[in-house]
N, C-alpha and C positions, 0 to 999 in steps of 0.2 A: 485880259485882266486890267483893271483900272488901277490911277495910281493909289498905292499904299501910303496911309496915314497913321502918322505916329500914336493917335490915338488908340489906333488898332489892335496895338501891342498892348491897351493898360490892362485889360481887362481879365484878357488870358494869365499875363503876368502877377494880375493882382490874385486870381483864383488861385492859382500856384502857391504863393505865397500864403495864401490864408490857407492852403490844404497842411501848408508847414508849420503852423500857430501861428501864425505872423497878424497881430492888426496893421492892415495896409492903407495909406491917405495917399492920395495926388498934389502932386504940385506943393510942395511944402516946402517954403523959401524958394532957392533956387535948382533943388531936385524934384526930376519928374516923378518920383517915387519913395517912401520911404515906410519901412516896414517895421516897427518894432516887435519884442517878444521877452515881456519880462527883464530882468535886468542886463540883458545881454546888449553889445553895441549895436546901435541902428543900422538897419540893412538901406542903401541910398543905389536906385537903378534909374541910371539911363537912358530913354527909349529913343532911338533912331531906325530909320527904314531901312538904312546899308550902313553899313563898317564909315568911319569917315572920319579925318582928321581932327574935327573940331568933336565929335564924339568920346576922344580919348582925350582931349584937354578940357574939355565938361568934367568926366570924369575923374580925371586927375585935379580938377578943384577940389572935388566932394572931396577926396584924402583927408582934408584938412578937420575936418567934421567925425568921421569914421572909416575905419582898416576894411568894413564891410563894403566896396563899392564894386557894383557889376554894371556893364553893356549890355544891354539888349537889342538886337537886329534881329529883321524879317528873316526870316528860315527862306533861301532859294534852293536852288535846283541845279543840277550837272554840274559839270568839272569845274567851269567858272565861280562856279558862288563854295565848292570845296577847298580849292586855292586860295581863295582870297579868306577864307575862315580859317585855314593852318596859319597862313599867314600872320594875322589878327589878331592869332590866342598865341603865338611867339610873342608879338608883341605886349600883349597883353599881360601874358606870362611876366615879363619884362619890368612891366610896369606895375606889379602887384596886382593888377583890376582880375575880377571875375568876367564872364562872359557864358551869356545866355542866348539862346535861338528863341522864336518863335514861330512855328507854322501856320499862317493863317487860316490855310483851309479846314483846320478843324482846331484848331485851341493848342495843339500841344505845345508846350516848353520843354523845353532842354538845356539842361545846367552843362555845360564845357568846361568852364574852368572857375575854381573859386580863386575866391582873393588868397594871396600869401609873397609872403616875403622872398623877395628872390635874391639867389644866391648864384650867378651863372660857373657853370662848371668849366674849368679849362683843360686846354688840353696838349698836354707837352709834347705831345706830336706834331700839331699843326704849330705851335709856337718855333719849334727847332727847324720846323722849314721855312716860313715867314726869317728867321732869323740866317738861313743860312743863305736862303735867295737873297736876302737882301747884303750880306758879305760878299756872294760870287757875284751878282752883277757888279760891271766897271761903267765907274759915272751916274748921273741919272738922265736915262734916254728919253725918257718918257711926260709926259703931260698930265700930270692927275686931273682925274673928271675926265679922260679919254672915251670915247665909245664908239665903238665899230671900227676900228681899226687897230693894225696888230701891234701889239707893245713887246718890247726889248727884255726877252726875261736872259737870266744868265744864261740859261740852256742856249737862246738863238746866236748870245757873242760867242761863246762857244761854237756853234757851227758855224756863223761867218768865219771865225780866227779859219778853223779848217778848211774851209770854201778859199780865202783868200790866199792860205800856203797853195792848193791844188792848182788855183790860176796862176799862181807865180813859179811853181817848180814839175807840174803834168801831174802823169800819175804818179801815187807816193805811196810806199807801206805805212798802213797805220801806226809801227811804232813810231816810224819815222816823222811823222805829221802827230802826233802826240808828245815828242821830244820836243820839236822846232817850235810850236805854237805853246805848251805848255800845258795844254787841254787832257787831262791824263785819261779821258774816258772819250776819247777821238776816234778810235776804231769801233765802240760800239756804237757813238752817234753817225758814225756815215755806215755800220750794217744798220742802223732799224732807220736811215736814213726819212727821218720825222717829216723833214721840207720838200723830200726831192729832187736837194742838190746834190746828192751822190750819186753814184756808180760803181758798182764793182767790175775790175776789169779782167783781175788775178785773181790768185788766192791771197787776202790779204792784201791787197793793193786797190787803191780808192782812184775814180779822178773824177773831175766835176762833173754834171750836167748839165745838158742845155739849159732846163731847169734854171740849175743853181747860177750859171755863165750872165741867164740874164737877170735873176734876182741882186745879183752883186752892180750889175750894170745900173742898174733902178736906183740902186743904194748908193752908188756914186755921184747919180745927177740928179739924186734927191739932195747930196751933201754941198755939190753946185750950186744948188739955190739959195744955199742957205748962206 
């Protein structure tokens, strides 16, 4: 298949739209499209081959003109071009914009999402974890903008604190390493032992692992360089 041209998009777009009363023009000021229908606000589309940054700052011009403003992109194919259109119309969503497909191989359109005012929903479940992770971590360990490497959530000082009692006093009952350290949920983080720094050795008695023996090693002569 050759490359696709934005033109491609008008035609099909523009049929659609006249099958919905619309009188349709091109190119009128700085929209690729614009639809009227009687005294209702002017419908403003604009036509790109893929989703793309400057597509939605096009679009977010038009706002200023009319509430009516849609995207239109080439209709693709497999999981890649479905990803990137949930994507899109999240964002899209977001932004108030509608969002249109079109298929080139035979004309169809497809309306995804109309314009509308967005209102984002919250939700006091993720906010009370956000809030409480960020109370139980101690310090800030971490580098915002980090990627590909593991970041210090409360849960891991948590198991260090435990890891560190284990290499300084052997094996230990979990009340006992839940006292000493303060970690009051210590014996169920070394049974579902998440890192692999545990061991059970008893009933109810934990001690390190090689695992854990050399993750603590690392973490010391990483604290070395610093």
């Amino acid at each position: 298949m050759g490359r696709i041209l934005e033109t491609e998009l008008y035609p099909p777009v523009k049929a659609f739209l006249i099958g919905q009363g619309y009188d349709v023009k091109a190119e009128v000021g700085a929209a690729d499209l614009v639809a009227c229908r009687g005294d209702a606000d002017p419908v403003i589309v604009e036509l790109k081959t893929g989703f793309s940054l400057s597509l939605f700052h096009q679009a977010i011009a038009r706002q200023s003109m009319t509430d009516a403003v849609y995207v239109a992109v080439a209709r693709g194919t497999g999981r890649r071009f479905q990803q990137a259109l949930k994507s899109n119309l999240m964002l899209a969503r977001r932004l108030g914009l509608g969002v249109i497909t079109v298929r080139l191989s035979d004309g169809f359109v497809e309306i995804h999402l109309d314009p509308a005012p967005y209102a984002p929903r919250k939700s006091k479940l993720r906010r009370d974890r956000l809030l409480k992770e960020f109370s139980r971590r101690v310090g800030d360990p971490n580098v915002g903008g980090s990627t590909r490497v593991s970041l210090v959530t409360a849960y891991r000082q948590d198991a260090i604190r435990c890891a560190e009692h284990l290499e300084a006093n052997g094996p230990s009952r979990g009340a006992d390493v839940a006292k000493a350290t303060g970690v009051g949920r210590a014996t169920r983080m070394m049974t579902d032992d998440h890192y692999g720094w545990f061991e059970r050795v008893a009933r109810g008695v934990y001690a390190l692992s090689p695992k854990g023996r050399e993750s603590l090693k690392c973490r010391v002569e990483d604290t070395d360089r610093i």
